[in-house]
C-alpha positions as CSV (number, residue, x, y, z in Angstrom):
1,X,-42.7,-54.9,-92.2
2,X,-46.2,-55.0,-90.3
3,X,-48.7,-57.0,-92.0
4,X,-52.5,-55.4,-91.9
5,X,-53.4,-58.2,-89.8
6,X,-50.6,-57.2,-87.3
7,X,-51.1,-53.6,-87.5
8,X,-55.0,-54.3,-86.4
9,X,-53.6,-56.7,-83.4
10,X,-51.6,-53.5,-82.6
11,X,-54.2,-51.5,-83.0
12,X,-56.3,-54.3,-80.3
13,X,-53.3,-54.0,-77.6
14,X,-53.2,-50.2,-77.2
15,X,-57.2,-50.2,-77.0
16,X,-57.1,-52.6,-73.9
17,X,-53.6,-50.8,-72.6
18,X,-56.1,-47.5,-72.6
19,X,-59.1,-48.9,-71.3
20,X,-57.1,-50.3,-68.0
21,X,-55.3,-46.9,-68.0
22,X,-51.6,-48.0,-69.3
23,X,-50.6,-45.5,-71.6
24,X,-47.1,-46.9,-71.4
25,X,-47.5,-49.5,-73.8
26,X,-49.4,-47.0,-76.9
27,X,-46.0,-44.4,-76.7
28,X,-43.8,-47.2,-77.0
29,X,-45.5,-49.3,-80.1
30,X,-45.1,-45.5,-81.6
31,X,-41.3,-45.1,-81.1
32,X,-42.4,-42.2,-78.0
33,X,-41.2,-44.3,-75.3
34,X,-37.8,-44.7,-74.5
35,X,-38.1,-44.1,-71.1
36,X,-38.3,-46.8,-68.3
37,X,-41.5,-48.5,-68.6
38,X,-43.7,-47.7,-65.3
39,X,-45.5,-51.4,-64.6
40,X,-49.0,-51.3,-63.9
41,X,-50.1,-52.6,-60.5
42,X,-50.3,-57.2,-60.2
43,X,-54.4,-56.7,-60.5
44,X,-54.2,-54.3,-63.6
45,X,-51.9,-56.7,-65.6
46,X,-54.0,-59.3,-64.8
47,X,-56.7,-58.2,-66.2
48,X,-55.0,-57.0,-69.3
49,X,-53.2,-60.1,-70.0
50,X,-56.6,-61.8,-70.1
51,X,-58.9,-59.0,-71.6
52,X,-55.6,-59.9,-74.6
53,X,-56.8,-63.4,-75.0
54,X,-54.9,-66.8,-74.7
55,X,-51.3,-66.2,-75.6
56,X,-51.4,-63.4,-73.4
57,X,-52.4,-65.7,-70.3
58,X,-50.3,-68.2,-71.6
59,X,-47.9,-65.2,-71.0
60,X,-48.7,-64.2,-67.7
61,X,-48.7,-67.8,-66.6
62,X,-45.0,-68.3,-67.5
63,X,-44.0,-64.9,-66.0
64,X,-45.9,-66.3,-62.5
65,X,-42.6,-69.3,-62.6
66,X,-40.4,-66.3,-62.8
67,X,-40.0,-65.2,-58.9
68,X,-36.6,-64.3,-60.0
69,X,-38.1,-61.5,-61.8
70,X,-41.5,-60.0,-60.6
71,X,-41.6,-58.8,-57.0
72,X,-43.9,-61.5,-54.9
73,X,-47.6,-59.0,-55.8
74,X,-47.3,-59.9,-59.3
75,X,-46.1,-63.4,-58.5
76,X,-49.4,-63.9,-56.4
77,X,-51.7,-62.0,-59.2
78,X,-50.2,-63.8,-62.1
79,X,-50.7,-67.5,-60.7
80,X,-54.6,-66.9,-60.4
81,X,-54.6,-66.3,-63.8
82,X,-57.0,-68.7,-65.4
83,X,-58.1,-68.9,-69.0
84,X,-61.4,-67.4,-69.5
85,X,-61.6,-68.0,-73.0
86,X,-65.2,-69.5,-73.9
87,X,-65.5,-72.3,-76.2
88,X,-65.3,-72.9,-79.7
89,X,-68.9,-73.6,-80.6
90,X,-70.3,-77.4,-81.5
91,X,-70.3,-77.1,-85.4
92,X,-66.9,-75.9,-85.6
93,X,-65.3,-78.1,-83.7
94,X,-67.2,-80.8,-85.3
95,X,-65.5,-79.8,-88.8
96,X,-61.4,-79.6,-87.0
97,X,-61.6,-83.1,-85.3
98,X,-63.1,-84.2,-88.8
99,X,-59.8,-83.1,-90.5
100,X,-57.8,-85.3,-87.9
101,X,-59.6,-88.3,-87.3
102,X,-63.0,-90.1,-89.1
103,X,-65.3,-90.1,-85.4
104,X,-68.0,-92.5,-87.3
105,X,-65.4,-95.1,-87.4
106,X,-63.5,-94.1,-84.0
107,X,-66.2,-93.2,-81.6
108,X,-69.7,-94.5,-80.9
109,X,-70.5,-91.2,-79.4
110,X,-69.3,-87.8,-79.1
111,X,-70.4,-84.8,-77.2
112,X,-69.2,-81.7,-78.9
113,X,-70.3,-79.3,-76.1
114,X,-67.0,-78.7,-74.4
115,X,-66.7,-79.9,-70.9
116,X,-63.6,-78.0,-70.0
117,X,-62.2,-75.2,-71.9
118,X,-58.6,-73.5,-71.7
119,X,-56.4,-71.1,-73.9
120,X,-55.1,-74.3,-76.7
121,X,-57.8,-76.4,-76.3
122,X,-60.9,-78.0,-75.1
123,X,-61.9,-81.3,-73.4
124,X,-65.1,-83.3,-74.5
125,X,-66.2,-86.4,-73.9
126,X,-66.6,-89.3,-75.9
127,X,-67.6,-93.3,-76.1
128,X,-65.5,-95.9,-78.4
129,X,-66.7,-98.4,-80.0
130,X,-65.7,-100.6,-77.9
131,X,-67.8,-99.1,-75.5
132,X,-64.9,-97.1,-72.9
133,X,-65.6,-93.4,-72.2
134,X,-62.5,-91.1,-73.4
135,X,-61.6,-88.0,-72.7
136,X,-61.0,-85.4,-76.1
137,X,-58.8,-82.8,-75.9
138,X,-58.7,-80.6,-79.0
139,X,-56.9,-77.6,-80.2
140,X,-58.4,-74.5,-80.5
141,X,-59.6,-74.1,-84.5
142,X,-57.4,-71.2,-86.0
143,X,-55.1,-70.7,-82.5
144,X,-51.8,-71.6,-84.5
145,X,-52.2,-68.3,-86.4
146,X,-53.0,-66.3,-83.6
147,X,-50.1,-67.9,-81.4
148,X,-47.4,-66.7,-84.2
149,X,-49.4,-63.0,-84.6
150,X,-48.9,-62.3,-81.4
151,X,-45.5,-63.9,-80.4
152,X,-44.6,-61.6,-83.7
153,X,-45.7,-58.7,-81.3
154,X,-44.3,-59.7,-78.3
155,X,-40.7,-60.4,-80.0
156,X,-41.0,-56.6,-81.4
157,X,-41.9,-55.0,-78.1
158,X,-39.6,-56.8,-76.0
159,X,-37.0,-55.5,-78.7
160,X,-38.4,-51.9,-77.8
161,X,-37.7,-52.6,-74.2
162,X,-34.0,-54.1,-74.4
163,X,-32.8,-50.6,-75.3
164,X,-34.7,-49.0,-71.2
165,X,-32.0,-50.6,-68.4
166,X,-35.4,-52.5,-67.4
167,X,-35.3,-54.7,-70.4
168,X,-31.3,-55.0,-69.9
169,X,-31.5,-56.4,-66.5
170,X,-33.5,-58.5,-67.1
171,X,-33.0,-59.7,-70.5
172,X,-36.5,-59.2,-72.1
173,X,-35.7,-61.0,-75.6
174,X,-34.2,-63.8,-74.0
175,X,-37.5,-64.1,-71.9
176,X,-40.0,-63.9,-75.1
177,X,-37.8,-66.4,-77.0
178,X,-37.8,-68.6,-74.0
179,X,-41.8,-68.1,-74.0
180,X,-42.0,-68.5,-77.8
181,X,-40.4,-71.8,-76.9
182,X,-42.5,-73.3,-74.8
183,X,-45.7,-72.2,-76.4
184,X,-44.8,-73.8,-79.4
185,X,-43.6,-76.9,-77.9
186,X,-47.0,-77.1,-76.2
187,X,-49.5,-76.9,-79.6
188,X,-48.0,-80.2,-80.4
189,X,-50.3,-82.4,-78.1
190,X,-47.9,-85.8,-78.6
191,X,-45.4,-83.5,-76.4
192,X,-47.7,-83.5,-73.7
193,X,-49.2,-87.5,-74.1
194,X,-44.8,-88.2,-73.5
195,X,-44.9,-86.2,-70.2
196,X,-47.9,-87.8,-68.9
197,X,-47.0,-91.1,-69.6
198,X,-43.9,-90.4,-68.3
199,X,-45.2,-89.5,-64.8
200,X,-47.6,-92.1,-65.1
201,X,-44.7,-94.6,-65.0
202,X,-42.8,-92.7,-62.3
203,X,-45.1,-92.5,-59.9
204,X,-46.6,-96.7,-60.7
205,X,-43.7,-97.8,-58.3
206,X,-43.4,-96.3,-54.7
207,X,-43.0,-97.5,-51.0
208,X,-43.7,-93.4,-49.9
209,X,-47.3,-93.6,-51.4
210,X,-50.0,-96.4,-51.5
211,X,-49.7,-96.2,-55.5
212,X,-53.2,-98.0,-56.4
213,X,-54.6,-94.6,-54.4
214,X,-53.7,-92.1,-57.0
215,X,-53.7,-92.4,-60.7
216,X,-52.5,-90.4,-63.7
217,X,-55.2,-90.9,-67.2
218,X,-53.8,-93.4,-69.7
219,X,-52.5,-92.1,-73.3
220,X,-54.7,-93.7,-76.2
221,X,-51.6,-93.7,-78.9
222,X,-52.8,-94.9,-81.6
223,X,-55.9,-92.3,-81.9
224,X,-53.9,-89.5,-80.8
225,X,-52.3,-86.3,-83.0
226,X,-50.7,-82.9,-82.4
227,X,-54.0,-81.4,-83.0
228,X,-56.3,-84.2,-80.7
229,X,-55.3,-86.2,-77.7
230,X,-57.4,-89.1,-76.4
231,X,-57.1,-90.3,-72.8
232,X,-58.6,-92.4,-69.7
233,X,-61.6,-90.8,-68.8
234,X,-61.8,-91.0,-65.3
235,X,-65.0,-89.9,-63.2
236,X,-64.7,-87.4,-60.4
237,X,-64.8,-83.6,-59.6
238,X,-62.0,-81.5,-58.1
239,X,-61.0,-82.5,-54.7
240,X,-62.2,-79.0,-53.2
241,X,-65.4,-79.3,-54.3
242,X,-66.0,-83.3,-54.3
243,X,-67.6,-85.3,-51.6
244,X,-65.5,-87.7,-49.8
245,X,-68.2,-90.4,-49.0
246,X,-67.0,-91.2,-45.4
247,X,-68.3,-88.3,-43.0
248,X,-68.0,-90.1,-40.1
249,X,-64.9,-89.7,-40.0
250,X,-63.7,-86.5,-42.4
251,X,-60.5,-85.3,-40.7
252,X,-59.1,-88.6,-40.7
253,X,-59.7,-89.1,-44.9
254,X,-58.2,-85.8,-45.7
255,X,-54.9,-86.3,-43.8
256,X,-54.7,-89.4,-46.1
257,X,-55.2,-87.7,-48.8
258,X,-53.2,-84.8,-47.7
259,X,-50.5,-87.1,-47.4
260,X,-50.4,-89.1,-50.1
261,X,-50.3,-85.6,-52.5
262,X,-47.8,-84.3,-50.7
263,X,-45.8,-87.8,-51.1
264,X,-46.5,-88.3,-54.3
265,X,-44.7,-84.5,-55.1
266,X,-42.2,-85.1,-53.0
267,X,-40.7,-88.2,-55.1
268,X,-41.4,-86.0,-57.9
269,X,-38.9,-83.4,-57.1
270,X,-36.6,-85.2,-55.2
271,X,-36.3,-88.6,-56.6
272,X,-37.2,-88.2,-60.0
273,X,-36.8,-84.9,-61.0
274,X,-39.8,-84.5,-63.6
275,X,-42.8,-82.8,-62.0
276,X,-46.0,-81.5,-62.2
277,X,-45.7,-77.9,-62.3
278,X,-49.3,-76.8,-61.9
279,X,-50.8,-78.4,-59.4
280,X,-53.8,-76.1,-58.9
281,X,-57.1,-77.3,-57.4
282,X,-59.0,-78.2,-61.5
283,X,-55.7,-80.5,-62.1
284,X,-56.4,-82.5,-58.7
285,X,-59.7,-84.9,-59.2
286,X,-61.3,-86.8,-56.5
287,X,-62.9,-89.5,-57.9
288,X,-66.2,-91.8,-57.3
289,X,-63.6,-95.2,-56.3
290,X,-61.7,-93.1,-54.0
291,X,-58.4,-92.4,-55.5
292,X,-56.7,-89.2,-56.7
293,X,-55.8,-87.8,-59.9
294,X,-53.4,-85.7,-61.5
295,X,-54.8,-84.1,-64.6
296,X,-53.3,-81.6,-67.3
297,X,-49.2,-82.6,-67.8
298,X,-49.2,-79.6,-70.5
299,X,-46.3,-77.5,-67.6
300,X,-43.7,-79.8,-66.4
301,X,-40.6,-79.4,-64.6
302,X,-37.5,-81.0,-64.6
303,X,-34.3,-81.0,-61.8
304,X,-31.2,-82.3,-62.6
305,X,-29.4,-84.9,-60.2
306,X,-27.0,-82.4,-58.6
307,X,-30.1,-79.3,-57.7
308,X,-32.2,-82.5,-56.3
309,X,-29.6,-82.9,-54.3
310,X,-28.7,-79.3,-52.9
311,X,-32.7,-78.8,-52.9
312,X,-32.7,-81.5,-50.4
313,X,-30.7,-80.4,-48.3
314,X,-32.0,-77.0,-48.1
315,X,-35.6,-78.5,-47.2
316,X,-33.2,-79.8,-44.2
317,X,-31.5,-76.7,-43.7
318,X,-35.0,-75.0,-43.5
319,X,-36.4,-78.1,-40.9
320,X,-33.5,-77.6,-38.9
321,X,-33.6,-73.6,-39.0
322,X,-29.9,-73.5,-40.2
323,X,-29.6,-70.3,-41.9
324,X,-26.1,-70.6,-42.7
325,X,-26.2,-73.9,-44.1
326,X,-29.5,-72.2,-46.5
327,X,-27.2,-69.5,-47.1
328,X,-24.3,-71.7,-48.5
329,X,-26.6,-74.1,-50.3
330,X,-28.1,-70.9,-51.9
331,X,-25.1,-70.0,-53.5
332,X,-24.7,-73.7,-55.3
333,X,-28.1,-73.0,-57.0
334,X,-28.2,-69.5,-57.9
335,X,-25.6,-66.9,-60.1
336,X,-23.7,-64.7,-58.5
337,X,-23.8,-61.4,-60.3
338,X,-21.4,-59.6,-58.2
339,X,-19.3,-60.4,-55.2
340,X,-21.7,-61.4,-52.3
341,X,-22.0,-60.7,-48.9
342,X,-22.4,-64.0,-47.0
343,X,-23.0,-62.9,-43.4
344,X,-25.4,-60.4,-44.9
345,X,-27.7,-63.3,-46.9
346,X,-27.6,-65.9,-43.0
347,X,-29.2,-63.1,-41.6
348,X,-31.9,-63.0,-44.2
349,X,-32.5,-66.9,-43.8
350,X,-32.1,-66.0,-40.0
351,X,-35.2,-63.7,-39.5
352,X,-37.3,-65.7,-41.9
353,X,-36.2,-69.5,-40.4
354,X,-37.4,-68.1,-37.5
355,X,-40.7,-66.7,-38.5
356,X,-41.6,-69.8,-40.0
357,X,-40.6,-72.7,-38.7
358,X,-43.0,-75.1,-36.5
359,X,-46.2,-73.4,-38.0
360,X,-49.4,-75.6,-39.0
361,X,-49.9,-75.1,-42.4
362,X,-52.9,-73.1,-41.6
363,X,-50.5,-70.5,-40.5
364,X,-47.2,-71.3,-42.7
365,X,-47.8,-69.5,-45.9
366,X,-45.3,-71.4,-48.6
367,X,-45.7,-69.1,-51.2
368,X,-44.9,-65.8,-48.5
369,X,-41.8,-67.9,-47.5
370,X,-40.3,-69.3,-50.9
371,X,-41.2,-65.2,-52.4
372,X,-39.2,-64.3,-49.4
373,X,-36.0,-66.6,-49.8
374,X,-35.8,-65.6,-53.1
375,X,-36.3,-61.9,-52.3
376,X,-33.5,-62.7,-50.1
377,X,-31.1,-63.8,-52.9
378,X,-32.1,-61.6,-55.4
379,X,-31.2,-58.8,-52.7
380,X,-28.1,-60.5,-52.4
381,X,-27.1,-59.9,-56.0
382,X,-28.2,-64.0,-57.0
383,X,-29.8,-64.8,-60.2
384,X,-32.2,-67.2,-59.3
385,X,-32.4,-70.2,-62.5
386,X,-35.8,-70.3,-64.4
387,X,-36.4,-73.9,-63.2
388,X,-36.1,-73.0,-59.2
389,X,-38.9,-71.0,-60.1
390,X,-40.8,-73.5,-62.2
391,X,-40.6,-76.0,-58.9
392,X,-41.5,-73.0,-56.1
393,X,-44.8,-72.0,-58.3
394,X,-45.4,-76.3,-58.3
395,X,-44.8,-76.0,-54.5
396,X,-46.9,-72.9,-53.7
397,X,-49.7,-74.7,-55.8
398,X,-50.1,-77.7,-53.8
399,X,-49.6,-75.9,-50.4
400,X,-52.6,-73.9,-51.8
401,X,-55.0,-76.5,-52.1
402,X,-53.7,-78.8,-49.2
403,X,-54.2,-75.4,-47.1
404,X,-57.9,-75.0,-48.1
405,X,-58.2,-79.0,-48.3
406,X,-57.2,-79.8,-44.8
407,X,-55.6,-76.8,-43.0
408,X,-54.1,-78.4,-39.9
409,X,-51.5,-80.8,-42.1
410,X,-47.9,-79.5,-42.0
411,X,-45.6,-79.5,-44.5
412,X,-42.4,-80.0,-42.8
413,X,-44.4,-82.7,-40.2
414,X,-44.9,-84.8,-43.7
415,X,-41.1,-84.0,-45.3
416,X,-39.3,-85.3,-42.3
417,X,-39.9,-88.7,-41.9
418,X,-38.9,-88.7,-45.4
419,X,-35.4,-87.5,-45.1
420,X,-33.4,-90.6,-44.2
421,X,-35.1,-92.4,-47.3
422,X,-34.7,-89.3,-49.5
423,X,-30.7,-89.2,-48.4
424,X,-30.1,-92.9,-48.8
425,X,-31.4,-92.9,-52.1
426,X,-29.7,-90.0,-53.2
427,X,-26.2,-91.6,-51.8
428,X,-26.8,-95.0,-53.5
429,X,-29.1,-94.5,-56.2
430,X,-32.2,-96.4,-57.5
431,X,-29.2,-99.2,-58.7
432,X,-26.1,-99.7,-56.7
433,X,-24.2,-101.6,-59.2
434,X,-24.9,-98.4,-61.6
435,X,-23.6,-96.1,-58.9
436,X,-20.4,-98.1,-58.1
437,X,-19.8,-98.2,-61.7
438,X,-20.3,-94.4,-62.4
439,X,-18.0,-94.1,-59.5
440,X,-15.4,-96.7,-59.8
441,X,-15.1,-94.6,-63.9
442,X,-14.4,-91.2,-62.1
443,X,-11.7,-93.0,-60.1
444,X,-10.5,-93.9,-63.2
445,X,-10.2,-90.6,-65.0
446,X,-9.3,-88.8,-61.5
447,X,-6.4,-91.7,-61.7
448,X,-5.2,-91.3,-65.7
449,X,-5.4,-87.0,-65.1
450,X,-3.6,-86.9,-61.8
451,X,-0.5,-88.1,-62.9
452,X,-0.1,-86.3,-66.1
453,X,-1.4,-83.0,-64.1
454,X,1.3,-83.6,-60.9
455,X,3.9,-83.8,-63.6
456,X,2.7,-80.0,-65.4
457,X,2.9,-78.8,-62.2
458,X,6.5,-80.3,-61.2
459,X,7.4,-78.6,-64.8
460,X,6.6,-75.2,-64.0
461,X,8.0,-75.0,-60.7
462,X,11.5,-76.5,-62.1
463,X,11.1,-73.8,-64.7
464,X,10.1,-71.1,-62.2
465,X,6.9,-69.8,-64.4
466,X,4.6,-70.8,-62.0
467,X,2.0,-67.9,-60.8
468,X,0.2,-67.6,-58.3
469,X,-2.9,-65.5,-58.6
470,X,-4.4,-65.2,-54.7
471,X,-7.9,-63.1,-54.2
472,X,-8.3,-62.4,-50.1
473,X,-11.7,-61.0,-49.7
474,X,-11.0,-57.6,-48.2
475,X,-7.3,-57.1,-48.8
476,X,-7.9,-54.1,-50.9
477,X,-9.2,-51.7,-47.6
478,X,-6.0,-53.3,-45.5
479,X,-3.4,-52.1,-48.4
480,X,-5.1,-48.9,-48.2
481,X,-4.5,-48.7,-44.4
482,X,-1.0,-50.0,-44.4
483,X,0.0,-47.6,-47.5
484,X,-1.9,-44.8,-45.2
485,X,0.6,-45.4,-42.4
486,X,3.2,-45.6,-44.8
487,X,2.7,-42.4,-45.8
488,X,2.1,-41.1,-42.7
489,X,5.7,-42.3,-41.2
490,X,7.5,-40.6,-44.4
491,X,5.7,-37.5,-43.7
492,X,6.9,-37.6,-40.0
493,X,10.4,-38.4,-41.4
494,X,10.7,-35.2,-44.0
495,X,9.6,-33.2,-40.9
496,X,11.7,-34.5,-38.7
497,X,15.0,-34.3,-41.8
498,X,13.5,-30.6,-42.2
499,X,13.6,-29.5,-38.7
500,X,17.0,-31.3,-37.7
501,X,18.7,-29.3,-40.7
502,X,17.2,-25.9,-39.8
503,X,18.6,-26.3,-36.6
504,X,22.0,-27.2,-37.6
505,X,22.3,-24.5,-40.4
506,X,20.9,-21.8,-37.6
507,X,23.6,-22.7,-35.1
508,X,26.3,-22.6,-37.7
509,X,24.7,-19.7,-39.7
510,X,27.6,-17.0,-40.9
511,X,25.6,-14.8,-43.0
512,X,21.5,-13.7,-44.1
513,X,21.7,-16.1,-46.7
514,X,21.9,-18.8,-44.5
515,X,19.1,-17.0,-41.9
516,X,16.4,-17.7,-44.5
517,X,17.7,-20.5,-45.3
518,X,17.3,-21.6,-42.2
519,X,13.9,-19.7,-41.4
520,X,12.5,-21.6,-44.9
521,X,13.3,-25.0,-43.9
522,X,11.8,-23.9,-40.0
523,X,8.0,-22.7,-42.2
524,X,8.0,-25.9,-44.1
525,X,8.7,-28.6,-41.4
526,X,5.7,-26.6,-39.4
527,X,3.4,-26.6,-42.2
528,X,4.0,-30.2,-43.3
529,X,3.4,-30.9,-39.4
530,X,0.6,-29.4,-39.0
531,X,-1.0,-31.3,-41.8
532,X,0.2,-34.4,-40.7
533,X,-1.5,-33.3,-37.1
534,X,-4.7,-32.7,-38.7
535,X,-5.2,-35.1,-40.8
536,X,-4.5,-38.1,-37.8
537,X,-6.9,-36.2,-35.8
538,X,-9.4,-36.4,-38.8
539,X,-8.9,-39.8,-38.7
540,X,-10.1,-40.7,-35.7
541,X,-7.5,-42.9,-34.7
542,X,-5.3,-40.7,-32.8
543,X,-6.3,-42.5,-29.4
């Protein structure tokens, strides 16, 4: 039952639906649109996800790590979707960080104007006592409320949609829950303070990266909540926009730095499998000492062992234009949804390999060419997984602002050297004795199941109920043409019975009887050839 507060929030959603011209979305909240829902255009949806207000970015943000689902426009539109939400004015955000920690006794000063403000919460900045600037980030006053309002909506429309074959392929409810998920998860603040401590201590220890260059803001635990986090403030301005000090000798300093982000992403999602998902040009801060930071861990991504692994070798496949090793590597990462056609997918990876490879990144568009290999497998009948999606939007967002950074660096130039280091470590792990361990244990169960399976299999053949069950991929279009021919050759052999008989009744015939007997069996073999005539010369294969 719809609550008046949800009924007005309805009421909200068709208004901006209208206003942007969608009347899609008012005939289906009153049960007149069963029909398949006609998408408005990527800039449209845009601006109604954030004429909505935050969840509804929030929304459009997690659809733009969906490439498996939205064609590349939307993809494109979606990512530049920025919260526009202004802030929650001084006095009331005064009273909310009141109700989670005492700032007389924490803080020597505070500055309640809001330096930075997003769809959960704001950033301030603020002084201890002990005299080290902070940085405050605090939730939105009264955003819980509105967060489960609205997912309420969203559930009940996407249960609208389920019933269209739009919202059946591709799973609409499934989608919402996983959004409601995630949105949750992120109003907790302490979830966030984990993942950036985490990749804080990933990225301490490197010999791919001069480490002391780039720095990730330390976690004040013991004055942080759900509600409030309190981190290193650290004092710079986005690296697009900041001055890098040394102009005598600019193009030098922005390879460096060019490098070292692309470096510091690359252990990331190779080596450690927990990274930074939106690396867009506010989260990267040059700052006054030199170094680079990574800002805002609220979208992480993780990769487990085995797709590191396949996703390395892909980014060889792709430096070594091998579309068929792509298209094979392709098929470890993503669902097949129906049988598919190899040769068909290499030539895919075949024309694009070839359109991209040996570009400067001034010319190599990532996000063009990761739309495009998914394109490919989606084509292909491949179900792409959500996090393949979550690591392509990470990737297209730092070859966005290394592209408008420093547009001569190339990305495959700065992934090779990498490769032997990035294999190696992959083979024997960050601790051998661990791997030989894990290893010598699978030689152990491989050794304990072998026997014990050798001796099923001896079992069933001694009592002949073995089966076997062999799929040859085309065999179905050969049985037709055998049991074609088979046909065929029977067909020949009634005529030729037919006419043989004919001719011995006619040259033995005594009476009429016998004549049309004879005359019958004469009509039939000619009609039954000349169908068999036809249809070989209908077949083409007469020559």
């Amino acid at each position: 039952m719809l609550t008046p507060n949800l009924i007005s929030r309805q009421g909200e959603i068709v208004e901006v639906f209208l206003r942007h011209g969608w009347d899609y979305m008012r005939r289906l909240l009153v049960g007149q649109a069963p029909e398949e829902p006609n998408i408005p255009p990527p800039a449209v949806l845009r601006n109604v996800l954030t004429d909505l207000g935050p969840v509804y970015i929030k929304f459009g943000q997690l659809l733009s790590t969906r490439p498996d689902l939205l064609p590349p426009a939307y993809i494109e539109a979606l990512s530049a979707l920025q919260s526009t939400v202004p802030p929650v004015d001084a006095v009331t955000i005064q009273r909310f960080l009141r109700q989670h920690l005492d700032p007389d006794e924490v803080f020597a000063e505070v500055d309640y104007d809001a330096i930075a403000s997003g769809s959960i919460g704001q950033v301030h900045r603020a002084i201890l006592k002990t005299g080290q600037p902070v940085a405050l980030k605090i939730q939105r006053p009264g955003i819980e409320v509105q967060v489960r309002r609205d997912m309420a909506l969203i559930k009940d429309i996407a249960k609208l949609v389920s019933n269209t074959q739009f919202g059946q392929r591709y799973n609409v409810v499934a989608l919402a829950e996983e959004f409601s998920t995630a949105l949750t998860a992120e109003l907790d603040f302490t979830t966030e303070a984990t993942y950036t401590d985490q990749l804080r201590q990933n990225l301490a220890n490197s010999h791919w990266f001069a480490t002391d260059q780039l720095t990730i803001p330390e976690i004040i635990w013991p004055l942080s909540t759900p509600k409030v986090l309190v981190m290193q403030w650290l004092d710079g301005q986005p690296i697009l926009s900041a001055a890098l000090g040394d102009q005598a000798a600019p193009i030098e300093k922005r390879n460096a730095l060019s490098s070292l982000l692309f470096r510091a992403f690359f252990q990331q999602y190779f080596i450690d499998g927990f990274f930074h998902a939106d690396p867009h040009p506010g989260n990267i801060f040059y700052l006054k000492d030199g170094r680079v930071a990574l800002l805002d861990c609220g979208m992480m991504g993780r990769l487990a062992p085995q797709t590191r692994t396949t996703l390395t070798e892909m980014v060889l496949a792709i430096v070594s234009s091998d579309a068929q090793r792509c298209a094979q590597l392709t098929l470890q990462l993503a669902e097949p949804l129906q049988t598919v056609d190899l040769a068909k997918l290499e030539h895919d990876y075949s024309r694009l390999l070839s359109r991209y490879y040996g570009l400067a990144l001034k010319n190599f568009n990532t996000a063009a060419a990761f739309a495009e290999i998914l394109e490919a497998g989606t084509r292909n009948h491949l179900r792409w997984p959500a996090n393949i999606g979550l690591f392509a939007k990470s990737l297209v967002n730092l070859e966005g602002v290394a592209r408008q950074f420093n547009p001569q660096i190339n990305l495959i130039a700065e992934i090779r050297p990498l490769m032997v280091d990035l294999f190696r470590q992959q083979l024997i792990g960050d601790d051998p004795l661990q791997t030989l361990l894990r290893t010598g244990l699978e030689f152990r169960n491989l050794s304990l199941s072998a026997p014990r399976q050798f001796g099923f299999l001896l079992d069933r053949l001694s009592e002949e109920t073995l089966t076997w069950n062999v799929n040859i991929k085309d065999l179905g279009s050969l049985q037709q043409s055998i049991e074609r021919a088979a046909n065929r050759r029977s067909f020949s052999t009634v005529v030729a019975a037919l006419i043989i008989g004919a001719a011995i009744i006619s040259s033995n015939q005594t009476n009429a009887q016998l004549q049309w007997l004879s005359t019958s069996l004469f009509a039939a073999a000619t009609l039954l050839g000349i169908w068999l005539i036809i249809s070989i010369l209908r077949s083409g294969r007469w020559r």
